[in-house]
N, C-alpha and C positions, 0 to 999 in steps of 0.2 A: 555585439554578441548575437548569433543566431537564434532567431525566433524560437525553436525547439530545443536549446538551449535555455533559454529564460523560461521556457513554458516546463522544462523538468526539472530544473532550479527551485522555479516556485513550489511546482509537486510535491518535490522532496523536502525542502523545509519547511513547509504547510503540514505535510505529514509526519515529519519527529517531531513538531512542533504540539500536536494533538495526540504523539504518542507518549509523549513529556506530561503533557498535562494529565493523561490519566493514571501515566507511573507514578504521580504525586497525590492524587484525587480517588478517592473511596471509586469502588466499582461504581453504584448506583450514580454518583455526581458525572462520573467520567460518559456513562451513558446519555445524562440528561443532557452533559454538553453536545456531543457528539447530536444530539435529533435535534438540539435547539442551532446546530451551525448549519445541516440542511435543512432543517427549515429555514433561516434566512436564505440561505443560497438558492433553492426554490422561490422565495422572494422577491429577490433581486434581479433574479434570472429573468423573473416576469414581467418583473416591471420596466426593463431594461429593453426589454423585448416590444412592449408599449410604447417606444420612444423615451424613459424618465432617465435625466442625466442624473449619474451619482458620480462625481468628477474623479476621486479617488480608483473609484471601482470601473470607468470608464477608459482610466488609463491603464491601469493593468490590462485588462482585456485587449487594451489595442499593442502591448506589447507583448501578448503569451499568447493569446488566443490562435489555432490555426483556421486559414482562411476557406468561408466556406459550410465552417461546422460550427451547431450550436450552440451558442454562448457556454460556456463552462459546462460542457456534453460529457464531459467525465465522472463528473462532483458529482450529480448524484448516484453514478454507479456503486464508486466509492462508497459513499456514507450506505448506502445499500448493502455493500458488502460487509464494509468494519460494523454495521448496526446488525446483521442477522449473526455474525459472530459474537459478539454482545452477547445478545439473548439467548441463541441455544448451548454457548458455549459458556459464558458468563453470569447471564442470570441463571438458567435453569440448570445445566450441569455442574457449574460451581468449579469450575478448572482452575486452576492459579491463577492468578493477573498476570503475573511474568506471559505468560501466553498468549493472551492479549494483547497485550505492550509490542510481543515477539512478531506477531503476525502485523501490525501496524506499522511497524522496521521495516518488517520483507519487503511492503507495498512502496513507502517511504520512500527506500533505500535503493534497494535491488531493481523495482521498476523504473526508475527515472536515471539511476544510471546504467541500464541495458539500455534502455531507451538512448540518451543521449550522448554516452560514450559510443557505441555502440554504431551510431546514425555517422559520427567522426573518422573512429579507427577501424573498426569494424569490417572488413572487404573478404572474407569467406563466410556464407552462411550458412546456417543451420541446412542437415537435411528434411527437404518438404517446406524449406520457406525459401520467402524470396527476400524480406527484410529483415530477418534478425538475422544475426553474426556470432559467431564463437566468440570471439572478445568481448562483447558487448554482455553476454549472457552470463560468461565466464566472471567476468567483474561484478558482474550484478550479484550474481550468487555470492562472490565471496564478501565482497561489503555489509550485506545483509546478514551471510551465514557470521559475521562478525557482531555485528551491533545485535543478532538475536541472541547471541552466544550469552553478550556478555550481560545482557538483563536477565537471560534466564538460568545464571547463576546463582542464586537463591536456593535452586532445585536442585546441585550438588551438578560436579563441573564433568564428569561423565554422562549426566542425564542431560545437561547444557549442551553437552556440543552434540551428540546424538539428535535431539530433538530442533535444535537449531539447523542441525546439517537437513535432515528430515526437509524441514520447514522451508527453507531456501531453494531445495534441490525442485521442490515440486511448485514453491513458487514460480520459478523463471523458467519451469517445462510449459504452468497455465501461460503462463508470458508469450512464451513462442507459440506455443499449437493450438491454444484452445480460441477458435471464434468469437466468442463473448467477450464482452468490453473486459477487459484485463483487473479494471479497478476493483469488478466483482469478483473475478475468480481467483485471483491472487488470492485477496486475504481469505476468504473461504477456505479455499483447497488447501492453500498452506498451515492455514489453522486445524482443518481435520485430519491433516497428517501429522502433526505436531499431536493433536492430542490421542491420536490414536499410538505414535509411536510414545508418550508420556505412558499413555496406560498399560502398555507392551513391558514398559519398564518396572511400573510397579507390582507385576505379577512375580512372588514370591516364586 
């Protein structure tokens, strides 16, 4: 299997896998996990970087890691990102968890297969870039605009697909065009479009 392959493999089921856990887990526990996993990974990172074998964690990296770039240089984007959604969106504004959950798919899902569909089938691109591709972006979107769909069904399945669609389209726009590490603006962006287009809906 190709390197970038295994390295969006991992991405993606690392990330439904921590979107699973909060869909089950109280908002506040889901946050605690979420800062207690980068803190480890900050950790790890460090100490890995010191020379200290963790044989487990040692071999992952020499199968996913791309070469060149620092040790798991995404991870803390990511939790960077899914944690200031958290907070302004979760703790302080009090939005659904469905939205939460929805925006940790987008990232999940939709980024790791743009990414690595995408890097395979992929051979027309976007205009103004030189590596993403219509098929790759196009998948991305609709996987995500699926697995957001279908959690943030709760909220009645016209506001669901609406805000799902929302939510996906502008994920995988941050995807392609925006500069910034992707882990950060994905769930970000997509999340305050999601919940602006939520509160668009609930206006009577």
């Amino acid at each position: 299997m190709h390197l970038e392959t295994k390295r969006q493999a991992v991405h993606g089921v690392s990330g439904i896998m921590f979107a699973a856990a909060v869909w089950f887990l109280p908002l506040q526990w889901g946050f605690a996990l979420l800062a207690t996993a980068a803190g480890l990974t900050f950790f790890f990172r460090k100490q890995l970087e010191h020379g200290r074998d963790f044989m487990l964690v040692n071999k992952l990296i020499k199968h996913t890691e791309r070469k060149g770039k620092r040790i798991a240089s995404g991870l803390p984007w990511y939790f960077a990102g899914v944690l200031t959604v958290f907070v302004i969106f979760g703790l302080v504004a009090s939005v659904p968890k469905e939205i939460i959950v929805a925006t940790m798919l987008i990232i999940a899902i939709g980024d790791s297969l743009c990414t690595g569909v995408g890097r395979k089938i992929g051979k027309r691109k976007l205009p103004r870039t030189t590596t993403k591709s219509y098929r790759g972006s196009l998948i991305g979107f609709s996987f995500a605009f699926i697995a957001a769909a279908v959690v943030l069904q709760p909220l009645g399945t016209e506001t669901a697909i609406a805000v799902a669609f929302t939510g996906s389209l502008i994920g995988m726009l941050a995807e392609a065009y925006i500069k910034l590490d992707d882990n950060f603006t994905i769930p970000v962006l997509s999340a305050s479009a999601m919940v602006i287009t939520y509160s668009w809906l609930l206006i009577p």
